[in-house]
ZAMAR-376010 format. One line per 8 residues: number of its first residue (from 0); their letters; for each residue z, x, y of N, C-alpha, C, O, CB. Coordinates in pm, whole numbers. Atoms other than C-alpha are relative to their C-alpha. Glycine has a CB too. Layout:
NUM	a	Z X Y Z X Y Z X Y Z X Y Z X Y | ...
This chain:
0	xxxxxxxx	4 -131 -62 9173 12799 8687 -35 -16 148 -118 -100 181 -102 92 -71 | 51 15 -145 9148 12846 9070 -91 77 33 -82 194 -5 87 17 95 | 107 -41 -58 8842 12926 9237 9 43 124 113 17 184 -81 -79 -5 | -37 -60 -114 8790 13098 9538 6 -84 126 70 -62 229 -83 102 18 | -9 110 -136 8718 12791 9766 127 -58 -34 182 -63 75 -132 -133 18 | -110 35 -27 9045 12645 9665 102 70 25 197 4 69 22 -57 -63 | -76 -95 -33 9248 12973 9704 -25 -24 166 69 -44 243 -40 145 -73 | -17 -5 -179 9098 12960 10092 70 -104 51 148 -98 146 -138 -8 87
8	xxxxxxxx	-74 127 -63 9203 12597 10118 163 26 -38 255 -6 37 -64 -162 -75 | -163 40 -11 9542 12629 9992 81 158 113 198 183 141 85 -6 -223 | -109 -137 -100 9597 12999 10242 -38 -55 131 47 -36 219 -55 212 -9 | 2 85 -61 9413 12774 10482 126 -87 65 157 -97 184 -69 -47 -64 | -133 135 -19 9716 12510 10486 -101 -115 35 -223 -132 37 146 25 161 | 19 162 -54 9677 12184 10595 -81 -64 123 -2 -96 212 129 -44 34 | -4 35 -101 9431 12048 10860 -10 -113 16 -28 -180 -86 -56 47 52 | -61 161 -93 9489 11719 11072 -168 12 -3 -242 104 31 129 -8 208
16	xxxxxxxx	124 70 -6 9166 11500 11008 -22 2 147 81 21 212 0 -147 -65 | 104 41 -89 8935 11446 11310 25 -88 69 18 -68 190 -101 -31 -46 | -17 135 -4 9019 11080 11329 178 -59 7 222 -173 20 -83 -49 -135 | -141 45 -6 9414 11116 11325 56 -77 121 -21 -67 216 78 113 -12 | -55 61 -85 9585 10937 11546 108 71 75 116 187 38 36 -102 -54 | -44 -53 -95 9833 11025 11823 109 62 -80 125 184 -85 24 -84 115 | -129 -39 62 10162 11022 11608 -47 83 -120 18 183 -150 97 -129 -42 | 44 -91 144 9982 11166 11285 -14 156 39 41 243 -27 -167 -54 -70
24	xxxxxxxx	42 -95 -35 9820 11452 11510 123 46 52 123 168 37 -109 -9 71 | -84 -36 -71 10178 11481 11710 77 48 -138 152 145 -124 55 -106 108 | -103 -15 157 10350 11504 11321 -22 179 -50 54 272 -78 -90 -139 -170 | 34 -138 61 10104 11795 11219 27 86 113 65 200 89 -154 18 -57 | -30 -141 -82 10145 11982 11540 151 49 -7 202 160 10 -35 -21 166 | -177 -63 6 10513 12000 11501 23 61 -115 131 116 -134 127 -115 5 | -51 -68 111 10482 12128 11175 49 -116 -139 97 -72 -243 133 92 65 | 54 126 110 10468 11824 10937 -43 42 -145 -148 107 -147 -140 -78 61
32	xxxxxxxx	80 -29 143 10372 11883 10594 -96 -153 -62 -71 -234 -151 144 47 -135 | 53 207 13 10116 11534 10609 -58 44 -86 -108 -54 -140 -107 -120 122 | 100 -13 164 9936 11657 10318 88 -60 -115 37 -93 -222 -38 190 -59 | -85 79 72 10276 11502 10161 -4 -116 11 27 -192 -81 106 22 13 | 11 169 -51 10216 11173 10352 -97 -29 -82 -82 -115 -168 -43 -46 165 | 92 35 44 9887 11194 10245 -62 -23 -161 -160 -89 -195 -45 63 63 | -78 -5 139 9988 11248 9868 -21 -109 -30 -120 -167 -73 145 31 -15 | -77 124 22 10202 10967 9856 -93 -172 13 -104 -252 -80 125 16 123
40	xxxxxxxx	102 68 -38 9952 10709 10045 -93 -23 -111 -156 -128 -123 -57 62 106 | 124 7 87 9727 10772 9771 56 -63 -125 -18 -98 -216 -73 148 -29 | -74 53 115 9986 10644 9528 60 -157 -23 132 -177 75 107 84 -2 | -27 140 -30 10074 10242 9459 130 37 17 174 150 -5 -35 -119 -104 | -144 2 -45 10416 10172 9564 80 24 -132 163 115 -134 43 -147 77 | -26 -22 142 10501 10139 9174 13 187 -57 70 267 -131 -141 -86 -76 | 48 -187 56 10399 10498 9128 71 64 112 103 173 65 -209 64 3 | -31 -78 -32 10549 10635 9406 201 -38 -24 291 40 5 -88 22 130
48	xxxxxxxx	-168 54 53 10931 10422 9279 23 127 -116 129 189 -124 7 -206 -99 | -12 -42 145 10860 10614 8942 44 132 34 128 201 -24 -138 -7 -100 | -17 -126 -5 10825 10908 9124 168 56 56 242 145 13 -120 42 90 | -131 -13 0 11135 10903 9267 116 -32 -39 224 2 10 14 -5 55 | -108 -23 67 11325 10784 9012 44 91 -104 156 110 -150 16 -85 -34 | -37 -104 76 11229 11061 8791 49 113 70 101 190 -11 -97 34 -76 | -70 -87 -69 11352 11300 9040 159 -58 22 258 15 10 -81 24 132 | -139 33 -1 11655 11090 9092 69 63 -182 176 112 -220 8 -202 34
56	xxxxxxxx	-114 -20 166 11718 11138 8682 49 139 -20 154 183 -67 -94 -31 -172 | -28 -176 37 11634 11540 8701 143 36 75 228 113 31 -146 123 79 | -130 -56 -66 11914 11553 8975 86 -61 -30 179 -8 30 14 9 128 | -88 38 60 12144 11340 8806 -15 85 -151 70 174 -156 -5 -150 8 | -50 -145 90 12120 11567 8481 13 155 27 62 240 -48 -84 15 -98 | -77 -139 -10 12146 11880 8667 136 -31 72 201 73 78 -89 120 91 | -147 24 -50 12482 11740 8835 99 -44 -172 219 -23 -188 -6 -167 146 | -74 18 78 12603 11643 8526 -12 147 -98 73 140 -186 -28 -138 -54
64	xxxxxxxx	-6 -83 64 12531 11981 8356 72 95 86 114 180 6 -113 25 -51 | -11 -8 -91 12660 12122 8673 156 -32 -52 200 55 -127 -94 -65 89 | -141 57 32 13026 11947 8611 59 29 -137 181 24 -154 -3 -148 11 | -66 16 118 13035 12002 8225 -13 138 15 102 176 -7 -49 -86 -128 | -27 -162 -38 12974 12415 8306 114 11 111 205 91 88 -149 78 68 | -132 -6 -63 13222 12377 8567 126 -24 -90 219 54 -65 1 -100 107 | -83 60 63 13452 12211 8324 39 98 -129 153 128 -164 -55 -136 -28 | -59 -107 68 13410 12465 8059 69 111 52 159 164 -13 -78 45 -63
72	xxx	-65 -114 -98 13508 12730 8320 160 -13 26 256 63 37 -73 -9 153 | -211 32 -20 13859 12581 8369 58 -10 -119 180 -27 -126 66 -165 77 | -125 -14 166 13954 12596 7960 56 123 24 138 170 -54 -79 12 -192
């Protein structure tokens, strides 16, 4: 269930640590979503392969469901 301090943080958004660096701080001022960098970072390289191969599979079965609804459409 969400609580009210994490409702402020997530209407909050995202702020750029203290300690960022030039390009990190230049990333978030442009509008960056580094809370995705910062995600990922937190993930072994293993874990973040997995992650995108299960997204590779979801969009390879919606293209293929995608083609066989197209395909019924032309009987």
């Amino acid at each position: 269930m969400l609580d009210e301090a994490l409702i402020e943080q997530l209407n909050r958004g995202y702020v750029c640590p203290p300690d960022a660096g030039p390009a990190w701080r230049a990333a978030c001022d442009y509008g960056f979503d580094m809370s995705l960098v910062d995600e990922a970072l937190l993930m072994t390289p293993e874990q973040r392969i997995a992650q995108h191969q299960h997204a590779l599979n979801l969009l390879l079965e919606i293209e293929a469901a995608r083609e066989l609804n197209d395909a019924d459409r032309s009987r």
